[in-house]
C-alpha positions as CSV (number, residue, x, y, z in Angstrom):
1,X,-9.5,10.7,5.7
2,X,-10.7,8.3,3.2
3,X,-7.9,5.8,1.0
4,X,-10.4,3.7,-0.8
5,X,-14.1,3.7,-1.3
6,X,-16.3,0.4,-2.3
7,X,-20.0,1.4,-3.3
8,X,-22.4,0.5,-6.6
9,X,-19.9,2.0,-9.1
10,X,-16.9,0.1,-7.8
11,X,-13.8,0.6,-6.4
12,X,-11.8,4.2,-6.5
13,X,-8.4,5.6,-4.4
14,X,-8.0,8.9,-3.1
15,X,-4.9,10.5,-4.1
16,X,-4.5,13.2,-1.3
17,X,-1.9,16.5,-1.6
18,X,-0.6,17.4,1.8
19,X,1.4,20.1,2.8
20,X,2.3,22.0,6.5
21,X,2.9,25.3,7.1
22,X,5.9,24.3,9.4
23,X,7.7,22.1,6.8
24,X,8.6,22.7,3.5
25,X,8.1,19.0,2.1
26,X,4.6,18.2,-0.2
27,X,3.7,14.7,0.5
28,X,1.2,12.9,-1.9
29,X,-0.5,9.3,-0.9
30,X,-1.5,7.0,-3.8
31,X,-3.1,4.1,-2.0
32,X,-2.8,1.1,-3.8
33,X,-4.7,-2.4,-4.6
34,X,-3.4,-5.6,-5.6
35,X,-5.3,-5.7,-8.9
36,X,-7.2,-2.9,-11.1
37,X,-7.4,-1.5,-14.2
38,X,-4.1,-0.8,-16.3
39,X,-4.7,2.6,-16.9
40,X,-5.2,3.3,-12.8
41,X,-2.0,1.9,-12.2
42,X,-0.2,3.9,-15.6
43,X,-2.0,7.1,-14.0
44,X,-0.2,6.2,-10.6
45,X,3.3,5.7,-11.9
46,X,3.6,8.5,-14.2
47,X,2.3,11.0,-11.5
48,X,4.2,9.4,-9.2
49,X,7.5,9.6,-11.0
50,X,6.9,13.6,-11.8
51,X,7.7,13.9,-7.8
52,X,11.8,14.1,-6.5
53,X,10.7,10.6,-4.6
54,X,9.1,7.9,-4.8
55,X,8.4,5.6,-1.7
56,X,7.2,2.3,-2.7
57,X,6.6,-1.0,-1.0
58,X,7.9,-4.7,-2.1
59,X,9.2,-8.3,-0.5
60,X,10.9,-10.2,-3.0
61,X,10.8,-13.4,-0.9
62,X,9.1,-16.6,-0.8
63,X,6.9,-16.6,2.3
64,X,5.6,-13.0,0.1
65,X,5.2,-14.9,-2.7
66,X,2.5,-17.5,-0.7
67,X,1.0,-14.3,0.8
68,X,-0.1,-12.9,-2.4
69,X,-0.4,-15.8,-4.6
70,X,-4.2,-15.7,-4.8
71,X,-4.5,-12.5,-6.6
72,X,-2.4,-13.8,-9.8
73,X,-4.7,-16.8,-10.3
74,X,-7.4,-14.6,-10.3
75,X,-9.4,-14.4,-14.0
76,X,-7.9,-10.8,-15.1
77,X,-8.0,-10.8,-18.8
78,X,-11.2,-11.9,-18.4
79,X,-12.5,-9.3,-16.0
80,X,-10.0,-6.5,-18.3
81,X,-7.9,-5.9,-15.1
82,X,-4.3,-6.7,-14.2
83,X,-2.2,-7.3,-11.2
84,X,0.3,-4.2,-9.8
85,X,3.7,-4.2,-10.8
86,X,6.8,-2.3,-9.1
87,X,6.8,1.5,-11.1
88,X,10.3,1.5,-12.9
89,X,12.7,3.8,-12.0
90,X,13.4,6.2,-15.3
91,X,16.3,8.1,-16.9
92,X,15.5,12.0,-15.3
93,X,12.3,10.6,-13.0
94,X,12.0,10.4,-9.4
95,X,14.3,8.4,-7.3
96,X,12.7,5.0,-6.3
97,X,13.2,4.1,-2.7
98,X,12.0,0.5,-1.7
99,X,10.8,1.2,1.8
100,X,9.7,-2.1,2.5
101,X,10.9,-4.6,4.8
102,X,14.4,-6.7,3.5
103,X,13.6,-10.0,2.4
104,X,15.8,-11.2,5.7
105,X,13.7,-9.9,7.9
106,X,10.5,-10.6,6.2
107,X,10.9,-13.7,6.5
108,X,12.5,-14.0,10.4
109,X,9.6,-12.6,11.2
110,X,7.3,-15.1,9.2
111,X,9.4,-17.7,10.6
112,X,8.4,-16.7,14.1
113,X,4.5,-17.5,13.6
114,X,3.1,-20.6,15.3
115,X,3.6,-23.5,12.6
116,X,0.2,-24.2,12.3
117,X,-0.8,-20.7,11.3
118,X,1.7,-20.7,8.5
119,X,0.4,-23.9,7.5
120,X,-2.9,-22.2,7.4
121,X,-1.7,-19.5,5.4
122,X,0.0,-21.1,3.0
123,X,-2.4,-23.5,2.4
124,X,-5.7,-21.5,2.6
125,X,-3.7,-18.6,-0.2
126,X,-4.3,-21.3,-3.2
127,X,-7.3,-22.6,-2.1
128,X,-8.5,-18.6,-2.2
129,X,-6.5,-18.1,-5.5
130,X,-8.7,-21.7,-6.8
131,X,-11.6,-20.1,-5.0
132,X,-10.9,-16.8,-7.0
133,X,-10.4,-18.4,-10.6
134,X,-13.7,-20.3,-10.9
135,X,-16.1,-17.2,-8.9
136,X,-14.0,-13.5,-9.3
137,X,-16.1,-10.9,-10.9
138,X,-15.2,-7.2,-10.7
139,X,-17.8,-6.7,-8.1
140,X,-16.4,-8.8,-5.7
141,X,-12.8,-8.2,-6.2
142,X,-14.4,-4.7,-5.1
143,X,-16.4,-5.3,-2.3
144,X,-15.8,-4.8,1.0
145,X,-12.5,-2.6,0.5
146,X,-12.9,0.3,2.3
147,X,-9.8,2.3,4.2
148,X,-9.7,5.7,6.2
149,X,-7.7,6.7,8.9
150,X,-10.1,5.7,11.4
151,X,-9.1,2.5,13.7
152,X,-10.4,-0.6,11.9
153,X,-12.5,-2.8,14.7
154,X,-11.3,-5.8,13.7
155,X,-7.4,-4.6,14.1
156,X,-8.4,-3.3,17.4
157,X,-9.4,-6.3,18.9
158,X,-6.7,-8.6,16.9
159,X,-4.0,-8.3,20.2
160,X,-3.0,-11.8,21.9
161,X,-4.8,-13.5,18.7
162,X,-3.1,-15.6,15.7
163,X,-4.3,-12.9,13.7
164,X,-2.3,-10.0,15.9
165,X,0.8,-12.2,15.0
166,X,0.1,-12.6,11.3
167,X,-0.6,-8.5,11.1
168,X,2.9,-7.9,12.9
169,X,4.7,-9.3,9.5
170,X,2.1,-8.4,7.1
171,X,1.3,-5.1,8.0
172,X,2.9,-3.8,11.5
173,X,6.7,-4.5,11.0
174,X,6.7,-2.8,7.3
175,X,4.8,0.2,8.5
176,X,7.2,1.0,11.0
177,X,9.9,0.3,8.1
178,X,7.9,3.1,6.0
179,X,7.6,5.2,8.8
180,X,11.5,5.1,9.5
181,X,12.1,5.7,5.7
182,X,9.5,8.6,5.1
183,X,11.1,10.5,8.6
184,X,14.4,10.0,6.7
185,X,13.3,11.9,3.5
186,X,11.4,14.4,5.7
187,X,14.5,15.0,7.9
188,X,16.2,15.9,4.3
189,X,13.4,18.2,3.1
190,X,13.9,20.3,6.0
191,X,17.6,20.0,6.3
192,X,17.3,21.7,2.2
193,X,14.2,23.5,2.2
194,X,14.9,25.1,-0.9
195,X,13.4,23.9,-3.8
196,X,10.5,21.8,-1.4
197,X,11.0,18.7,-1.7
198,X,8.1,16.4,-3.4
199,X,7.6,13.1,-1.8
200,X,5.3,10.5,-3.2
201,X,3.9,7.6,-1.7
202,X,2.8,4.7,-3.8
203,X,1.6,1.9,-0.8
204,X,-1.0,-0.6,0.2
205,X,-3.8,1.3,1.5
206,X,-4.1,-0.7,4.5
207,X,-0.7,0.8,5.5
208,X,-1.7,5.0,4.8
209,X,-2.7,5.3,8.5
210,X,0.8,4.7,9.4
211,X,1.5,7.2,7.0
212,X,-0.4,9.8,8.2
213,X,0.7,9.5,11.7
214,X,4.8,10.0,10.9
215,X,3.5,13.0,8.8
216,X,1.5,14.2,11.9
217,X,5.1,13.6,13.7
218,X,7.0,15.9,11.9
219,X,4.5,18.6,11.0
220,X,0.9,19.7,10.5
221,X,0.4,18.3,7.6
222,X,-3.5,18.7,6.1
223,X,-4.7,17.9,2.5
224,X,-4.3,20.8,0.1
225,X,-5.9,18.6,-2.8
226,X,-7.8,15.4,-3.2
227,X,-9.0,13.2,-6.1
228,X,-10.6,9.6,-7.0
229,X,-8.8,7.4,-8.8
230,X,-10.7,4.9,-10.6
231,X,-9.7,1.5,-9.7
232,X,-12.3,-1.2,-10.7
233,X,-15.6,0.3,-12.3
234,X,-19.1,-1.9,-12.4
């Protein structure tokens, strides 16, 4: 299953509909980027909010902060994009869940890399943000971003390297945080079948595999409906 596609005309995310015959929840994925066009992410948050829940991702701390950095120096009203922002919980909407990781433990974790790879990090994030400013174009905040459900290579061979560490607080730790929040909210479908529940999924796309797989857990959950979302056109 494909989350984001990169080719000539840019970037798009698939939103994917996915039901199971032996549960009574509908789940829909919205994979998400770090910065697109306004109208991608308006699309996003006003779908999302016509479901009973919203699961969304978000570390309010400062070793996140470093992490993402680069992307807000990039040129955006330049390039007529901007930069995600948490959807907002509204009077009669979906409820929000923040399934993320607690700041607390965000940063425990971040504190138990090797100081020279923070150092690395938290150096090499401006100089990329720097590096973004003077060069960024469309095309090459679009290139190269690519996710299915497929093992990535480079992932598969991170184990017993810097990089495994720096993907157990980036990526690892917060999808088994999603994971436990989604089996919660699936657990409580089931438990009230009637009216189904409608679960949506607003998340990184680089953690829908994870996604997937606790779905897979619980049921045999297969798309019923797919579409692209523009993201960044060429």
């Amino acid at each position: 299953m494909q989350f984001l596609e990169s080719s000539i005309l840019g970037l798009r995310a698939a939103r994917h509909r996915l039901t199971a015959p032996d549960h009574p929840a509908e789940v829909t994925l919205y994979p998400m980027i770090h910065v697109g066009l306004a109208r991608f992410f308006e699309t996003v948050e006003t779908e999302a909010l016509g479901h009973d829940a919203v699961l969304v991702e978000g570390v309010r701390s400062r070793a996140s902060w470093f992490l993402t950095r680069a992307y807000r120096w990039a040129p955006l009203k330049r390039l007529g994009l901007t930069a995600q922002t948490p959807i907002r919980p509204q009077a009669g909407g979906a409820e929000v869940i923040l399934a993320d990781v607690t700041p607390g433990a965000f940063d425990r974790l971040w504190r138990g890399l090797p100081l020279w790879l923070r150092a690395a990090v938290t150096l090499g994030a401006p100089a990329y943000g720097l590096w973004l400013r003077a060069t960024a174009s469309r095309a090459t905040l679009a290139r190269g971003q690519c996710t299915t459900d497929l093992a990535d290579r480079d992932l598969t061979l991170a184990p017993g390297t810097p990089a495994d560490g720096l993907l157990s607080v980036i990526l690892h730790a917060r999808d088994e945080n999603l994971a436990r929040v989604l089996g919660a909210e699936l657990d409580k479908a089931k438990a009230a079948p009637e009216p189904p529940r409608r679960i949506a999924v607003v998340y990184g796309a680089a953690h829908m595999p994870a996604v997937l797989a606790e779905l897979r857990r619980h049921g045999a959950f297969r798309p019923v409906d797919s579409a692209w979302l523009e993201a960044i056109p060429l």
